[in-house]
Backbone as a ProteinNet text record, in pm:
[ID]
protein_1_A
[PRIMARY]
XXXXXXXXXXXXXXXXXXXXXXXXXXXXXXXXXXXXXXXXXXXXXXXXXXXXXXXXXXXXXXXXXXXXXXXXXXXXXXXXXXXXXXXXXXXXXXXXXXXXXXXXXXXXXX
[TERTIARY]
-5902.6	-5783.1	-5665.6	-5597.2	-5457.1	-5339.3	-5228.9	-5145.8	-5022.4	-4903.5	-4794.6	-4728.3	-4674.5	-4626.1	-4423.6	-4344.7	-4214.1	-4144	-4045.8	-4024.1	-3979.1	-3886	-3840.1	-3937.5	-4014.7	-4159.6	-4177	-4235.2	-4264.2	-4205.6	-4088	-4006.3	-4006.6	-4026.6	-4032.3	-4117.5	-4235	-4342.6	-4398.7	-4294.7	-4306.3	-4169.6	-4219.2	-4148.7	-4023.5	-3916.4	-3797	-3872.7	-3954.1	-4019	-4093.8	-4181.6	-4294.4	-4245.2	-4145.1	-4034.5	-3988.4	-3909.6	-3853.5	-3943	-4039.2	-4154.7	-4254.7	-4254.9	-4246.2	-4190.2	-4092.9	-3938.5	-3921.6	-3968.9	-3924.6	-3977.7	-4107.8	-4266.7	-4207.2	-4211.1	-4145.3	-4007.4	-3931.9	-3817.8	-3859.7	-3916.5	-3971.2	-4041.4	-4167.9	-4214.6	-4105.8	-3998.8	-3932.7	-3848.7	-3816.4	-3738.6	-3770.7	-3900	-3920.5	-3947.5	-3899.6	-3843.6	-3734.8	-3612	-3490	-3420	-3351	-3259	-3124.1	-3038.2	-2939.4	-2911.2	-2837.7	-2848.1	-2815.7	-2683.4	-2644.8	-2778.2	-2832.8	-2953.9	-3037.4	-3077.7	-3164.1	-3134.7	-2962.4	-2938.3	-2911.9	-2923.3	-2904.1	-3080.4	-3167	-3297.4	-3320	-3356.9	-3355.8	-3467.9	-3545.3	-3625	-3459.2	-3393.7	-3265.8	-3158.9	-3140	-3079.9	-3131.8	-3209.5	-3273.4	-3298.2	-3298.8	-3285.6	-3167.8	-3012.2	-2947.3	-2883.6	-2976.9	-2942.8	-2933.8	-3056.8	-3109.8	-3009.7	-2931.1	-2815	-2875.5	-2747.6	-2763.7	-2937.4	-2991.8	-3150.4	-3239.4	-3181.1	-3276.3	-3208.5	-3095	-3058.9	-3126.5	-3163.5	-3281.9	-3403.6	-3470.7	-3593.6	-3539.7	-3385.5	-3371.5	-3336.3	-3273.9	-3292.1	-3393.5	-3483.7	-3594.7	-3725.7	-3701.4	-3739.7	-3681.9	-3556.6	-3477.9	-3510.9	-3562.9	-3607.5	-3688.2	-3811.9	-3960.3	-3937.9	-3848.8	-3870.2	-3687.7	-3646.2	-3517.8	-3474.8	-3498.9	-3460	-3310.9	-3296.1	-3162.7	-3101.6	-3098.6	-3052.9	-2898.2	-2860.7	-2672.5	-2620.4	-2604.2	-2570.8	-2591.4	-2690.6	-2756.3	-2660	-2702	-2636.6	-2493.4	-2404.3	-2252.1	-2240.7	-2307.6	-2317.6	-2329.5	-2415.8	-2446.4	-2356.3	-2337.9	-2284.5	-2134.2	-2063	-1915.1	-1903.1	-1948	-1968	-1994.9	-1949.3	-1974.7	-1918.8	-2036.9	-2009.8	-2019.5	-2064.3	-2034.2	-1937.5	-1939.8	-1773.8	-1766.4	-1640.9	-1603.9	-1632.4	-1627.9	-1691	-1855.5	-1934.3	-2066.5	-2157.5	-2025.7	-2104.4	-2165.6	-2294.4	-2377.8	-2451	-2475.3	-2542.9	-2661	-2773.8	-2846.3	-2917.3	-2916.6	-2961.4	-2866.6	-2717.6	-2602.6	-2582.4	-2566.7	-2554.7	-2666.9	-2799.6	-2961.3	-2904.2	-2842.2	-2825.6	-2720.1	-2576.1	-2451.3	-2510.7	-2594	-2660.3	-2719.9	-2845	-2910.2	-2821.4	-2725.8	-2645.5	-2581.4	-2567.4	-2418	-2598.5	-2646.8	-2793.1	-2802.3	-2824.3	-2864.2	-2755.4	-2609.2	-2491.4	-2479.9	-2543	-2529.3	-2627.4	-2729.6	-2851.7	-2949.2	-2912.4	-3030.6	-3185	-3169.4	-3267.1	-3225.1	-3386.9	-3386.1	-3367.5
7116.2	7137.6	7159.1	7230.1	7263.6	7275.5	7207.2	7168.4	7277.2	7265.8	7354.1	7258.2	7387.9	7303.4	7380.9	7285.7	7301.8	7397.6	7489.3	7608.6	7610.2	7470.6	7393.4	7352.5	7336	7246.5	7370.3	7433.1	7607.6	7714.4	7704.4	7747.9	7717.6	7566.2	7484.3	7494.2	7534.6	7613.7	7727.5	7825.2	7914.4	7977	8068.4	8086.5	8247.3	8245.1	8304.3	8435.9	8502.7	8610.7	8658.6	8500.4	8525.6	8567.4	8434.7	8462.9	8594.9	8640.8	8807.4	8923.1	8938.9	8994.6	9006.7	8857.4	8851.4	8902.1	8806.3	8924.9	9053.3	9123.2	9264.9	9356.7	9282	9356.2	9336.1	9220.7	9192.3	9293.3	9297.4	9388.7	9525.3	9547.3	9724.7	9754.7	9670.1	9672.8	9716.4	9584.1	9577.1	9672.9	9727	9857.6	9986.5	9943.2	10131.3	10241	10174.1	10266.2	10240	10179	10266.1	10325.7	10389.7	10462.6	10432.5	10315.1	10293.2	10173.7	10181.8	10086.2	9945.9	9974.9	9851.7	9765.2	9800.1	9749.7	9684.5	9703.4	9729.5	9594.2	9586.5	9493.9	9392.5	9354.2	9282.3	9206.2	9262.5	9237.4	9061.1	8985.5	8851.1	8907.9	8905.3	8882.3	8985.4	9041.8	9124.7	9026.7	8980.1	8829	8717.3	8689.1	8551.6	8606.6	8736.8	8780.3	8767.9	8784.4	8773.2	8658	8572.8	8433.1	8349.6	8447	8392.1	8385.1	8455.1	8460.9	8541.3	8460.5	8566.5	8534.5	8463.9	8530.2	8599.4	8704.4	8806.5	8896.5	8887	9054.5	9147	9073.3	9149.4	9164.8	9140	9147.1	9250	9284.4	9395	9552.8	9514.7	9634	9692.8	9612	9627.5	9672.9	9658.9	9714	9817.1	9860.2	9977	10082.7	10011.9	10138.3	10195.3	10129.6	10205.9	10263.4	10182.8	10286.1	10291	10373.2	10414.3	10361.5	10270.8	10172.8	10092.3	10082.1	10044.1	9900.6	9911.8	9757.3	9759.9	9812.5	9842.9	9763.1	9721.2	9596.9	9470.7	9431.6	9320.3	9285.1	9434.9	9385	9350.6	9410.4	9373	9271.5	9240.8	9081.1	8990.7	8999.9	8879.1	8920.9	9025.1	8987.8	9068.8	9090.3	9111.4	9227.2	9282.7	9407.7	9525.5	9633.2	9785.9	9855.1	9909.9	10013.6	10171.5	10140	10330.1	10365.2	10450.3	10546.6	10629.5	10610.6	10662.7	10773.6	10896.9	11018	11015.1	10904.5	10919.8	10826.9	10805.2	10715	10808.3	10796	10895.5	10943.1	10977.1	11054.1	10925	10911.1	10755.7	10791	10910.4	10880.6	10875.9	10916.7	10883.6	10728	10691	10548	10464.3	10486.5	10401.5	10445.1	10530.9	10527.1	10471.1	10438.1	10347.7	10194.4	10155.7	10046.1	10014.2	10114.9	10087.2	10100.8	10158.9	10128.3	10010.1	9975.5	9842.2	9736.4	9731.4	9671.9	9665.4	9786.8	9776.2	9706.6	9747.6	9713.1	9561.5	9518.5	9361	9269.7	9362.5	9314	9255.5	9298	9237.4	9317.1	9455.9	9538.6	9590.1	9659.2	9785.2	9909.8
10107.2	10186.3	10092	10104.8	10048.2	10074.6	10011.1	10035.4	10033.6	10075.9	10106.4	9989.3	9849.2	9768.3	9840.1	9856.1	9876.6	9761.7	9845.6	9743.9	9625.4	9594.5	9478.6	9346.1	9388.5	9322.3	9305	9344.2	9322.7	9226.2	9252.9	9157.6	9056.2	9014	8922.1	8807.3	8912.2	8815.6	8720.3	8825.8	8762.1	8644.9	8584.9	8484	8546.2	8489	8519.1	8499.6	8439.1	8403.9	8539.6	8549.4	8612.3	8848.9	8796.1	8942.4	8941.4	8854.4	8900.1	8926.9	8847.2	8875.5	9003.4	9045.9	9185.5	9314.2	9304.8	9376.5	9337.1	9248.3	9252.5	9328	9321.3	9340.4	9500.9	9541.2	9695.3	9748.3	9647.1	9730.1	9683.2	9609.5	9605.4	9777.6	9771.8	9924.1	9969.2	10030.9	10161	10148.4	10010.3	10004.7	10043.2	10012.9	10028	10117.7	10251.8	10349.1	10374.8	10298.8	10324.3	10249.8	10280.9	10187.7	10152.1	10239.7	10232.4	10105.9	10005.6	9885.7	9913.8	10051.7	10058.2	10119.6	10215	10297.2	10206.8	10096.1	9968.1	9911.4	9884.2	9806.4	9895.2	10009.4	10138.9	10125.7	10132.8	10127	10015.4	10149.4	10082.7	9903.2	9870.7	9725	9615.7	9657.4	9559.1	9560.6	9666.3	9677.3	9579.3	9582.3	9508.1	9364.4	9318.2	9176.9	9145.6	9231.9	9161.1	9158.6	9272.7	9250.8	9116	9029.4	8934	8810.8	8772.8	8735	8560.8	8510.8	8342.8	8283.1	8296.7	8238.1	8263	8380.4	8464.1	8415.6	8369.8	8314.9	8195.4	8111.4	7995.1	8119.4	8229.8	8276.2	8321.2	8404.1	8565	8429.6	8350.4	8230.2	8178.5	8173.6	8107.5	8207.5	8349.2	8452.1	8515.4	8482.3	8488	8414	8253.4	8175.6	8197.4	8311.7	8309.1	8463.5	8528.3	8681.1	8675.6	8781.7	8791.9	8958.3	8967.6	9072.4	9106.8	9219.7	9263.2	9173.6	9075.4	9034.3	8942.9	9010.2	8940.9	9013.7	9145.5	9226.1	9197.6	9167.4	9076.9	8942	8845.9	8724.7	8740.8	8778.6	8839.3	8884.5	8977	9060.7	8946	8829.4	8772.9	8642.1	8607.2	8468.8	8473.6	8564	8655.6	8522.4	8487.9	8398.9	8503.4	8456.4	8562.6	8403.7	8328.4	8246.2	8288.6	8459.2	8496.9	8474.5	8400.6	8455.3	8566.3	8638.9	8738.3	8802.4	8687.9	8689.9	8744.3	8703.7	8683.7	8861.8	8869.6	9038.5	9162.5	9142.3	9276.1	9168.3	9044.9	8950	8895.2	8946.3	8910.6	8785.1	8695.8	8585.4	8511.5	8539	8407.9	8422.6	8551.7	8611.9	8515.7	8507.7	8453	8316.6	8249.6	8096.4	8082.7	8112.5	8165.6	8095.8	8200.5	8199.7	8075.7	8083.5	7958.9	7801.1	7805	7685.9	7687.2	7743.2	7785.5	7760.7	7801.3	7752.3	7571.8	7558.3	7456.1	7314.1	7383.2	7280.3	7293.3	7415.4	7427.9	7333	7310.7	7222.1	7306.1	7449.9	7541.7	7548	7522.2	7495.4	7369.5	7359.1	7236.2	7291.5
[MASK]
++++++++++++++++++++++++++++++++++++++++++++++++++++++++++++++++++++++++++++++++++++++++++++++++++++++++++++++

């Protein structure tokens, strides 16, 4: 028989890596029939990533580099940084290189 471990205890267990990875995999699902960003970033598992605060930002970069996914809401939310330039908002690959530089100058990625 098996027990219902409480979401705390749970959490507890797992590792900040192993949690976002989770949740991502979860809000890609619940994402991927809509199209609207705000909706996207509304989606409880995009919520609880950025619950997670400054040690998910090397993971949501570093998951930015291999897919080109909505996570510019996220990074802003947690690290009150917006290196888009103004010119470049609606354009999501000047926006994913924005990021990934402001990443990389932070020394959070290569």
């Amino acid at each position: 028989m098996s027990t219902l471990t409480a979401p705390t205890q749970l959490a507890d267990r797992l590792t900040t890596a192993e949690r976002f990875h989770r949740l991502a995999a979860e809000w890609k699902q619940q994402a991927g029939y809509l199209s609207n960003t705000r909706q996207m970033a509304m989606l409880r598992p995009y919520q609880a990533i950025v619950g997670m605060g400054l040690p998910v930002v090397p993971l949501i970069l570093e998951e930015l580099k291999a897919e080109s996914h909505f996570w510019y809401w996220a990074l802003e939310a947690i690290t009150d940084e917006n290196p888009i330039p103004a010119d470049v908002n609606g354009d999501v690959a000047r926006m994913r290189d924005a990021w990934l530089n402001w990443g990389r100058e932070q020394g959070l990625i290569d």
